[in-house]
N, C-alpha and C positions, 0 to 999 in steps of 0.2 A: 591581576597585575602581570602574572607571568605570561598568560597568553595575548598579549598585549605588544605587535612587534615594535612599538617605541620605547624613544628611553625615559629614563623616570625626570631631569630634566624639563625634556619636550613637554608630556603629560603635566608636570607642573604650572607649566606655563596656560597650556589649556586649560587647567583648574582655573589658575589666577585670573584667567580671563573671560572666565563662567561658560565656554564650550564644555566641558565635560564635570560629571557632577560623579558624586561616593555617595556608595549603599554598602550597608550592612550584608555580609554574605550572610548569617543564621542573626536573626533578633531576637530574643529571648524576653518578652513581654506577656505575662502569664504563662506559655509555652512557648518551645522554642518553634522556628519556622525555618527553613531555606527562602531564599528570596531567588534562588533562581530556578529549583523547580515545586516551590510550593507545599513540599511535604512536614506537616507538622506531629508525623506521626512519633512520639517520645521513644518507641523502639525501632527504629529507625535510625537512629542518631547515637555516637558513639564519642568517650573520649580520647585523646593522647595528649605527651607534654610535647608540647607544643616550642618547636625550637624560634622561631620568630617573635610570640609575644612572652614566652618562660615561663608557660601558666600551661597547667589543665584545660586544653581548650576543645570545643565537641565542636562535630565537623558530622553532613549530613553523607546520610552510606546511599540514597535515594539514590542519586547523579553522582556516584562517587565513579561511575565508568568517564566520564569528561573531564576528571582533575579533580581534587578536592575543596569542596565550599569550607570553611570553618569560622568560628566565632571573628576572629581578626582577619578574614581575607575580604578587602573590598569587593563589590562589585562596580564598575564602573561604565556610564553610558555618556551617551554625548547629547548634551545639548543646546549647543552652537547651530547656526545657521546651516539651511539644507544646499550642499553643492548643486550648483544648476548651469544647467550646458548653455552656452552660449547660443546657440543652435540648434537643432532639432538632432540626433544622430539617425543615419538611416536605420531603419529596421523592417528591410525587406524580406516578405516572408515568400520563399521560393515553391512551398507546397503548391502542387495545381493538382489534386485531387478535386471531386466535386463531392457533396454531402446530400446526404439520401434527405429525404422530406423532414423526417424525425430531428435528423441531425440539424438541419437546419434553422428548425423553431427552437432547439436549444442554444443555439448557437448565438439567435437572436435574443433569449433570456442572458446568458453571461455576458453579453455586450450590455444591456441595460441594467444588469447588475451591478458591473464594473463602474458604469458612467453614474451611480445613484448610491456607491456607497454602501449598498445591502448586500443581505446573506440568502443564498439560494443551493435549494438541491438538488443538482441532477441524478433522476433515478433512472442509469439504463440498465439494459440488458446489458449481460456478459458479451464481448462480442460487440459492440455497438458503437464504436470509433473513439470512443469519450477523449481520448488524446486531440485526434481531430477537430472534435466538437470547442475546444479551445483557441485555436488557430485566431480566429476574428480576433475574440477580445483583447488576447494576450497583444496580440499588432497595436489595437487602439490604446492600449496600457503604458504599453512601448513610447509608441509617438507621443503621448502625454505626459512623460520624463517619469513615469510610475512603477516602483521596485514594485518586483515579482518572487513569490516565494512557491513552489510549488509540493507539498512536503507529502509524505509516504515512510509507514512505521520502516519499511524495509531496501537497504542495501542494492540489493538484486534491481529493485525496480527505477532506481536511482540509474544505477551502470545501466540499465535498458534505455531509462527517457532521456537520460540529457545528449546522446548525439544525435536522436529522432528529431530532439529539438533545435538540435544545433544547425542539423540538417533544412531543417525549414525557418531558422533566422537564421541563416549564416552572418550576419553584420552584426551581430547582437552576442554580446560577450554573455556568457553562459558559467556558471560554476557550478559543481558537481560536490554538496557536503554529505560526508559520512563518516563514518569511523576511521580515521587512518589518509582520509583525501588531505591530498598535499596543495588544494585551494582555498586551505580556510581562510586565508589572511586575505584572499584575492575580493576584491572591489567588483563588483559584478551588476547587471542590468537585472541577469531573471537569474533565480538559484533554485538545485533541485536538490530538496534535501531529506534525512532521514528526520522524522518527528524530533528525535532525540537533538537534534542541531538546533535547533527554533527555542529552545533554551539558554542559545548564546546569545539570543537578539531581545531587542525589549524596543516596543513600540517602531518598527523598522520596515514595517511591509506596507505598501497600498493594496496587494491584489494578494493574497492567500487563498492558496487552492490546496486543498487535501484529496488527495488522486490516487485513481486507479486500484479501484473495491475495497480504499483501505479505511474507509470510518466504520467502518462494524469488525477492521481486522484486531489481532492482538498481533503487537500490546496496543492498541490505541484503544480500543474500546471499555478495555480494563482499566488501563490506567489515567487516573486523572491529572498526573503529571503532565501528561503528554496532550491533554487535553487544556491543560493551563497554558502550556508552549507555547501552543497553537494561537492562543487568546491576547499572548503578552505581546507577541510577536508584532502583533498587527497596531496600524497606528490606529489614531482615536478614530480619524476617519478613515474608511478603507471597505472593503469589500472581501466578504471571506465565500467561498464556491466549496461545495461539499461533493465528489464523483464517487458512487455505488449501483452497484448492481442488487445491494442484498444490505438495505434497512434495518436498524433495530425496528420490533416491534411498537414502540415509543412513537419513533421516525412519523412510521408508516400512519399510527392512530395519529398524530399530529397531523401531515397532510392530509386526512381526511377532511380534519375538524377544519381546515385553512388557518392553522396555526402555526406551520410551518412551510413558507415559498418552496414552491418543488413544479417540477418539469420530468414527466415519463420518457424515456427515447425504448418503448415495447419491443422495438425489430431493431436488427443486427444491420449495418450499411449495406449487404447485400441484397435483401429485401425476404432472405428466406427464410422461413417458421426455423423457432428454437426445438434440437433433438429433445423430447421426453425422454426419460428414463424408464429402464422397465426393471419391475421387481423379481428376482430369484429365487427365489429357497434353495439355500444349501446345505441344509441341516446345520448339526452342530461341529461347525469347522473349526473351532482349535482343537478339540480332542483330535481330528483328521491331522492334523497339522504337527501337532502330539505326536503321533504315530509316522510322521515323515513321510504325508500325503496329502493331498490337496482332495476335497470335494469331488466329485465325478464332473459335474455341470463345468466349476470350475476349471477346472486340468480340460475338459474340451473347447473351452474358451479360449488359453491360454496357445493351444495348440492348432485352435482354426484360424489365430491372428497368426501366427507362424505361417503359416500354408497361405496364406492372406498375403505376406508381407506387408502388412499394412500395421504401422506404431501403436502404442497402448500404453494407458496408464494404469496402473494396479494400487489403487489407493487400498492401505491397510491402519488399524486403529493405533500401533505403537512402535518402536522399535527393537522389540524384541521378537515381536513377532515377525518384523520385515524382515530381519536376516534367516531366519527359520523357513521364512516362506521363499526369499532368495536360492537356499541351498538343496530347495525342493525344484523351484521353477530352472535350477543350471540343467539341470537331469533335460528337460526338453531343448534349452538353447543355451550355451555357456556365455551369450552373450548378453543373455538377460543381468540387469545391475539395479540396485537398489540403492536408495541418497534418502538421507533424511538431515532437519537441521543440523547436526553435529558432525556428520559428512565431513573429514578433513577433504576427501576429493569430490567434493559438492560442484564445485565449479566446474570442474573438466567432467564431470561425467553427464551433469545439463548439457554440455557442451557439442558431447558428443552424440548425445542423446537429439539436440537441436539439428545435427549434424548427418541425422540415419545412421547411427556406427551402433546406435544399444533399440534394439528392436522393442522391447517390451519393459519401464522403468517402475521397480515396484517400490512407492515411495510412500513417508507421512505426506499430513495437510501440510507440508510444507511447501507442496507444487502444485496448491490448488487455484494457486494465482502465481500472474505474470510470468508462466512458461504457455508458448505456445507453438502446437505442431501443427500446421497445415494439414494435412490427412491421417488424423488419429480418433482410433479409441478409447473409449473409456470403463473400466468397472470397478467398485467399490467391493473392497469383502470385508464382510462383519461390517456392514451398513448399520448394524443397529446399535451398535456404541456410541455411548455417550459424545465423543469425541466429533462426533459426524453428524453437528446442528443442522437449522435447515439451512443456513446463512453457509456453510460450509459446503454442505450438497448441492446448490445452487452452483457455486463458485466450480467443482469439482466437474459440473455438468456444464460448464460453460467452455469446458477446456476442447468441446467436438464442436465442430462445426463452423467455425468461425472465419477460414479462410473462403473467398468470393470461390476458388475454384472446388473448393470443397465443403462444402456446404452440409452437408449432410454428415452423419457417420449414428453409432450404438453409443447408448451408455445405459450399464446392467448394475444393478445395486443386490448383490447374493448377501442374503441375512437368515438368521435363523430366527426370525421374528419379524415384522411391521414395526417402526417407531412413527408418534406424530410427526418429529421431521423429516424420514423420509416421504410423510405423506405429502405434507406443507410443502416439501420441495416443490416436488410433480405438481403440485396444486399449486403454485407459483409461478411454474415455467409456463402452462395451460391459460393462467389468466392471460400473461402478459403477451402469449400468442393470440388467445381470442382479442384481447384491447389494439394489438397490432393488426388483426385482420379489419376489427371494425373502423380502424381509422384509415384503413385503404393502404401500408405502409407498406402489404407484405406481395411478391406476384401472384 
C-alpha cells in the first residue's frame, strides 16, 4: 500500500469498482509463504510487534531489501480493463546496423517467438550482438501495443542497456528499474530491469526477455526467487526469450533431446574465430604471493602488457587476495587498480578503466561480464579454484576479441593444476568455433 503513489480514497474506489483486487502478503496455510517472492522457507521468516495490526506479526527477510512483506500488508494488483491507444504510437527504430547471417536466423526465431506466445533460447557466443539480435522483434511488440520487460540479475547492465536502447527507439518511452531508480512509479512501453524488480509486477508483461549472459548468472541461477519473478511477471499469454552464452548443463542436455526451443548464434557479428585460451603453469602462486611476489611467467606478463600498452584483465579467485596482488603489481605501474563487488569506488574505476586511465584492472568474477574494452587482454591466475566454473571461464574469455576492429587478442589461464572446467571451457570455445566454421559464418 505504501508504495502505491495514490490515495487510499482513489484505491477504494477502484476496489469497489472491481479494477484492483487484495492478496495476502505471507498466508500461513500449513506453512507460511511470501506471495510476492515465494519463499516458504520457515527460517527465513522472522517476527516483530507489529504497530499497524498490535499483534506479533512475521514478515518475510527473503525480499525484505524492497520493503517489507508481513502477515497484514496487502498485496495489491489490478484487474480492471487494459489501457489501449487510440492509435498505434510511433515506435521507430533508428538502428541502421546490418546483422551478420547468425544474427539474422535469430533474429527471425524471436520475431516468431513473440508473434506465437512461446519460450525460446538464444545460445550465442560472447561477443555475438545478442542486444542487436532483438532489434526486429522488440519493434514488432511495440507496434502491437505489447509491454516489454527486459530483466538482468545485475544493476551495471541495466545503466549500460537502457540508453543503447533508447538510442535506437528514441519514440518509445523507456524506464530504467533498479535499486534506488527514481522511475519506479513511471508508466512505461519497454523496461529494463534488475530480476529483483519483476517481483513488483504480477501478470504484466507480453514479451519477457532475460538478457545479456545472465540465466546461468548469480543470483539468478541460485535463486529460485528470482526465477518465480520472472514467471509471475509475465501474463498467461506472452512470450518469455532466454539470451546466453554459457548454459547450465540441464540447458544444453535439453536442447539436444529437442526439449528445449533454442537457436546457436557460433560467431561473433564480425565473422572472426573466438580467441582460445592457453594454459600456464605457475606453480604454487599463493605462497609467491605470500612472500610479496608474483610467479616469474606471471610478473612477465604483467610487464609485456605494459611495454605493449595494450589493457588487461587480471582475473583472481577472491578478495583478499586481489588487494595483495594489487600492492604487488603498483611496484611495476602505480596505475594498475583493482575493483571487486564491494568496491565503494567500483564505478569510477570501471570508468576509468573503460576510459584508458587504469592500464591493467585486477579484479573478481565480478567483470566477467558486461564490461567491455576494445583492445584488451585477458589472464586468469589460480584458474583452478573452485570459483572459476566453466560457465565463468567462458564468460571471462569472451571479455578479448570482441570489437570488429579488434578482433583478435591472448587469454592465459596460469594454474597450478588442470581443472575439468578449465578444460570444458577451451573445449566449448573450439566447438562453437568448428560449428561456426561449418556453417560458413566465419571469413
Amino acid at each position: 500500500m505504501d508504495e502505491i503513489p495514490f490515495s487510499f480514497p482513489n484505491i477504494k474506489e477502484h476496489f469497489e469498482n472491481g479494477y484492483i483486487g487484495f492478496g495476502y502478503g505471507i498466508e500461513n496455510v500449513n506453512k507460511k509463504r511470501c506471495n510476492r517472492c515465494a519463499n516458504d522457507d520457515p527460517f527465513v521468516f522472522s517476527s516483530f510487534l507489529c504497530a499497524r495490526c498490535g499483534e506479533m506479526c512475521s514478515y518475510c527477510r527473503k525480499c525484505i531489501m524492497m520493503g517489507r512483506v508481513s502477515e497484514c500488508t496487502p498485496l495489491i494488483s489490478w484487474k480492471g480493463p487494459r489501457l489501449e491507444r487510440s492509435e498505434p504510437a510511433g515506435h521507430r527504430l533508428t538502428w541502421d546496423g546490418k546483422l551478420s547471417r547468425g544474427q539474422m536466423d535469430a533474429s527471425k526465431k524471436i520475431v516468431e517467438t513473440i508473434q506465437s506466445n512461446n519460450e525460446i533460447l538464444i545460445w550465442a557466443v560472447c561477443g555475438a550482438g545478442k542486444t542487436e539480435v532483438l532489434f526486429e522483434g522488440l519493434q514488432m511488440a511495440l507496434y502491437k501495443n505489447q509491454r516489454i520487460c527486459i530483466a538482468t540479475p545485475r544493476t551495471d547492465v541495466v545503466l549500460e542497456l537502457a540508453p543503447r536502447l533508447q538510442d535506437a527507439f528514441p519514440e518509445t518511452k523507456i524506464a530504467a528499474l533498479y535499486g534506488g531508480s527514481k522511475q519506479k512509479n513511471e508508466q512505461a512501453e519497454m523496461y529494463i530491469a534488475t530480476t529483483h524488480q519483476l517481483l513488483r509486477f504480477k501478470e504484466a508483461f507480453d514479451v519477457v526477455i532475460v538478457d545479456e549472459d545472465e540465466v546461468d548468472a548469480f543470483p539468478f541461477s541460485m535463486d529460485k526467487s528470482l526465477q518465480f519473478a520472472v514467471e509471475k511477471s509475465r501474463k498467461q499469454n506472452s512470450s518469455l526469450i532466454y539470451l546466453t552464452a554459457t548454459p547450465s548443463k540441464q540447458w544444453k542436455r535439453e536442447v539436444r533431446q529437442n526439449k528445449r526451443q533454442a537457436i546457436k548464434i557460433p560467431a561473433r557479428y564480425h565473422g572472426h574465430a573466438l580467441p582460445i585460451p592457453n594454459f600456464e603453469w605457475c606453480g604454487n602462486w599463493t605462497k609467491e604471493v605470500a612472500k610479496g611476489r608474483l610467479p616469474k611467467n606471471v610478473a612477465e606478463w604483467i610487464q609485456k602488457q605494459l611495454k605493449l600498452n595494450k589493457q588487461a584483465f587480471l582475473f583472481v579467485p577472491n578478495i583478499l587476495l586481489l588487494e595483495k596482488i594489487e600492492r604487488i603489481c603498483k611496484f611495476y605501474n602505480d596505475r594498475i587498480e583493482s575493483v571487486h563487488a564491494n568496491d565503494r569506488m567500483r564505478k569510477e574505476k570501471v570508468g576509468k578503466f573503460r576510459q584508458g586511465e587504469i592500464p591493467i584492472i585486477i579484479t573478481s568474477t565480478i567483470l566477467e561480464r558486461g564490461v567491455t574494452i576494445p583492445n584488451s587482454d585477458v589472464a586468469v591466475l589460480g584458474a583452478e579454484d573452485d570459483i572459476f566454473t566453466e560457465s565463468a571461464l567462458v564468460q571471462i574469455s569472451g571479455r578479448v576479441g570482441r570489437h570488429i576492429n579488434y578482433p583478435t587478442g591472448n587469454i592465459i589461464f596460469f594454474h597450478y593444476g588442470k581443472t575439468d572446467a578449465m578444460v570444458e571451457a577451451k573445449k566449448h570455445i573450439e566447438e562453437m568455433n568448428k560449428e561456426a566454421r561449418e556453417k560458413g559464418y566465419l571469413k
